[in-house]
Each structure stands twice: as C-alpha cells, then as structure tokens.
N, C-alpha and C positions, 0 to 999 in steps of 0.2 A: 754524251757522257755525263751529263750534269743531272738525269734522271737518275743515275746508278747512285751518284752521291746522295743525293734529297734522301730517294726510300729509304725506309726502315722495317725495324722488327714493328713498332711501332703501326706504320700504315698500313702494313699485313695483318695484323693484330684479331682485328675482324671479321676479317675471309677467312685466315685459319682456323678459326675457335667455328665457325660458320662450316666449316668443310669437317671439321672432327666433330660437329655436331649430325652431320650427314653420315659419318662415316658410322657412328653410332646408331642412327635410323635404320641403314640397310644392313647392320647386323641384326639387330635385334628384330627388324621383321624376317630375314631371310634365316635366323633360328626358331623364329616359333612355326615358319610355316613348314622347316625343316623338321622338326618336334613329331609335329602331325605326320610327316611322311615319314620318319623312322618309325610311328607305332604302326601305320599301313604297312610299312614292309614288312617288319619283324613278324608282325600278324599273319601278312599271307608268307612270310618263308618259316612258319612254321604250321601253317593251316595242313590239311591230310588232303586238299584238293590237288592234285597235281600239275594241272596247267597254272593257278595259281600261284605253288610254288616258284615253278621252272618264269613265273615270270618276273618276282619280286628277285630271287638270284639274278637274271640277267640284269637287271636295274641297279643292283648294287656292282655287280661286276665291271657292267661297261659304265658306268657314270664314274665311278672309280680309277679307271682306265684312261679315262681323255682328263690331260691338262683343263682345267678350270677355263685359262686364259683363252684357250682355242674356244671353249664353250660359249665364251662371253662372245667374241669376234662372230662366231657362226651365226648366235641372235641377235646381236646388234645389227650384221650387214646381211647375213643373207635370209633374216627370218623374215623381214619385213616384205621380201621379192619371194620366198617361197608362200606366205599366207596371201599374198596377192593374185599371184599366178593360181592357187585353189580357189579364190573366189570367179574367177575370171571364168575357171573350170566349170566352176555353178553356174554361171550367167550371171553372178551380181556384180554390178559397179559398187566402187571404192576404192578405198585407198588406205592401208593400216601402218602406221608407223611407230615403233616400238624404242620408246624414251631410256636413256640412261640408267634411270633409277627402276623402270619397272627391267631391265634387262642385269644389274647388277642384283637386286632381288630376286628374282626367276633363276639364275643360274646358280646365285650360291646359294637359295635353299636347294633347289633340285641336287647340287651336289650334298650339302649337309644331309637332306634326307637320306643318301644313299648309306654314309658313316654312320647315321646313327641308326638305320635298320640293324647293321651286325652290332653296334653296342647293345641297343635294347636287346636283341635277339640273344646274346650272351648273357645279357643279364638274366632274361626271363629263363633259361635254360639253366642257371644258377639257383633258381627258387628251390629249395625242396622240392619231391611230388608230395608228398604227406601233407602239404598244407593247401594244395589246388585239391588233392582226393578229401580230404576232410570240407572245404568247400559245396563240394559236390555230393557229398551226403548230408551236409543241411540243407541241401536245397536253392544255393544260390543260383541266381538268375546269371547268364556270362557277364553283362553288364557290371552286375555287384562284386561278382568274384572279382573281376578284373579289378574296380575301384577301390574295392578291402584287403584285398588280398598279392595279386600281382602288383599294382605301383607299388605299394610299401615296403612287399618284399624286394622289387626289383631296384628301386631309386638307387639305396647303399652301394650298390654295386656298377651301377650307371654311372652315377656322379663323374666321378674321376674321368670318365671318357666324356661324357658331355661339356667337362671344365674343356677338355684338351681340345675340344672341336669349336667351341666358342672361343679361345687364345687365337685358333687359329683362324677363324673367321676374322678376326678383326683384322687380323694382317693382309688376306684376303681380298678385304674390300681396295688394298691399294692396285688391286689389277687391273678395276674400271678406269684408270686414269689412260688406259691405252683407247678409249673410245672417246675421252675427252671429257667426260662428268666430273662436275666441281665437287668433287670429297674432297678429305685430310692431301693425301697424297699430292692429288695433281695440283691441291693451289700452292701448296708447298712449292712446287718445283714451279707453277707462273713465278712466284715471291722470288724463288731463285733465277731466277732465267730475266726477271724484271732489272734485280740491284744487283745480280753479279755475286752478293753474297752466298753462295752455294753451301757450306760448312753450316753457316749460323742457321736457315731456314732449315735444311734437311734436319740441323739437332733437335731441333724445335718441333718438327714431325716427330721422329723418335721415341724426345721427351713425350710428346703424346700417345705414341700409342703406348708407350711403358707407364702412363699412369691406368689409360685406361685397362690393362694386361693387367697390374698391380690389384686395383679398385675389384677386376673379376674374379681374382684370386681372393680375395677378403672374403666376398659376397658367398663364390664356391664354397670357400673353407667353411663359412655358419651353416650354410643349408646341409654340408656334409654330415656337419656336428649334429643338426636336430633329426635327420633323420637315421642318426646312429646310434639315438639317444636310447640308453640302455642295452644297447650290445658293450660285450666286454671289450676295452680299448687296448690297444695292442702295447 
C-alpha cells in the first residue's frame, strides 16, 4: 500500500508526455499514409476501368464495415501465424513478427484510407466539369491537371472531412492499448492501476487528448482559411 501513497502525477509525468508523444507519431504517420490511399481509392472508384472500380468500392465498403479494434487484434495475433504459415507454403524458413507500432499504423491508415477515398471522391465530383474540360483543351498532361487544377479545386471542400477524420484518429490510437503498446492511453491506465488514483490519471489523458483535438482544430481552421482565400465567405 505504501507504493499507492509515494506515486504521483509527478512520477508519471514522463511516461505520459512519452506515450502522448507516441500517440501523436502513429497519428500522423497512419494519416499521411492514409492520404495516399484516399487518392488511390478515389482515383480507381472513379476510373472508367470496371474491375478497378468494383475493387476500390469493395475496399472502402468492407474496411468500413469491420470495427477498427477487431482489425487491430486480427494483425497483431493472427497475422503474424498467417504470414508464417505462407512462407512455410514457399519452403522458406523464418519467422516474422509484427510490433505494436507497425500494427497500430497499418491498420489505422488502412482504415483512414478507406474514409477518405469517399471524401476525396466527393470532393473531386464537386469540381466543375468546365474547369477539368478547359484543362483538357490546353493541353494538360493528367499529372498537371491533377496538381493545377483538381487539388485546389478539391481541398475547400475536402478540408472539413479530413479535420473530422484526423479528430478521430487521434482518439483512435487509444485502441492499441488492447495489445499492450505504450501510447497516451495505456500508460495512463499503468499510472492508474499503479497509485490507485483513477480520476486524476485518466483526467490527465483527456486533458490531452483535448489539447491535441484543440491545436488540430487551430491548424484545420488556417489551412481552411488559405485555401478559401478568395471565394466569397459565407
């Protein structure tokens, strides 16, 4: 009992700021690589190829569809035994073992990709055609039109769904704590489970993730502003 008395906010202080520094890492990798795979999707579910299409829809449907949390559990525990079992298949010896932080990055970009396929995809469907057909009669390369023409008309209307899927990433990362990874979350709850203080350590989480939820919301709100800059304000 004498340990419960000693700890504090104090000797936590460290590992918390330490774990909401992690927490922060596998957001922001598991949103850019999400990034890239909302333009993949969007691109092939609006490509004219058919198998293409039918296969970026079923990516966003069933990714959609399965809780997060189950996703996380199926590559932590059973991915490591199904990519063994296909090497085994090959004839090569090994053994692959698949870490916290690459399995909390892997699954929530793989899900972010799948939301922000139908964001982009709505946005880009929002552009004009007059401004891709004018495009296309100077001459642009797809490359160009895409970089002049589609991001800058599409962003304005992306934004807001990109803020709302980064909010929720951050909260998100607290479901790797069911595999045991030291992020925000789970050392919050060591801290609590340590001194018995339950109330003070969890507010303490919270307070963090509502600064960083705050700070994203700042950041969203400028980048909304410069890329609205000259449309008329409502």
């Amino acid at each position: 009992m004498e340990l419960y008395r000693n700890e504090g906010l104090l000797d936590w202080a460290g590992p918390i700021l330490q774990g909401a520094l992690v927490t922060l890492e596998i957001a922001l990798l598991a949103y850019a690589i999400g990034l890239l795979l909302g333009l993949l999707g969007a691109s092939a579910r609006l490509s004219h190829w058919r198998p293409l299409q039918a296969t970026a829809v079923g990516y966003s449907t069933l990714v959609r569809a399965i809780p997060e949390l189950l996703l996380i559990i199926l590559l932590y525990y059973a991915g490591p035994q199904a990519f063994n079992s296909a090497l085994d298949a090959l004839g090569w010896n090994g053994s692959i073992e698949i870490s916290g932080f690459v399995t909390a990055v892997g699954v929530l970009a793989f899900v972010q990709g799948a939301y922000m396929t139908e964001v982009f995809r709505g946005s880009i469907l929002a552009i004009p055609c007059g401004q891709l057909e004018a495009a296309d009669a100077y001459g642009f390369s797809r490359w160009m039109r895409f970089r002049r023409i589609v991001v800058p008309a599409m962003l304005p209307n992306a934004l807001p769904g990109m803020s709302n899927l980064w909010l929720i990433l951050i909260k998100d990362t607290a479901l790797v704590s069911v595999i045991g990874f030291e992020e925000l979350f789970f050392t919050a709850q060591q801290a609590a489970a340590s001194t018995r203080s339950y109330f003070l350590f969890y507010a303490v989480a919270g307070a963090l993730y509502l600064v960083m939820t705050l700070g994203s919301n700042v950041l969203f709100g400028r980048a909304e502003r410069y890329v609205r800059r000259g449309q008329p304000s409502a």
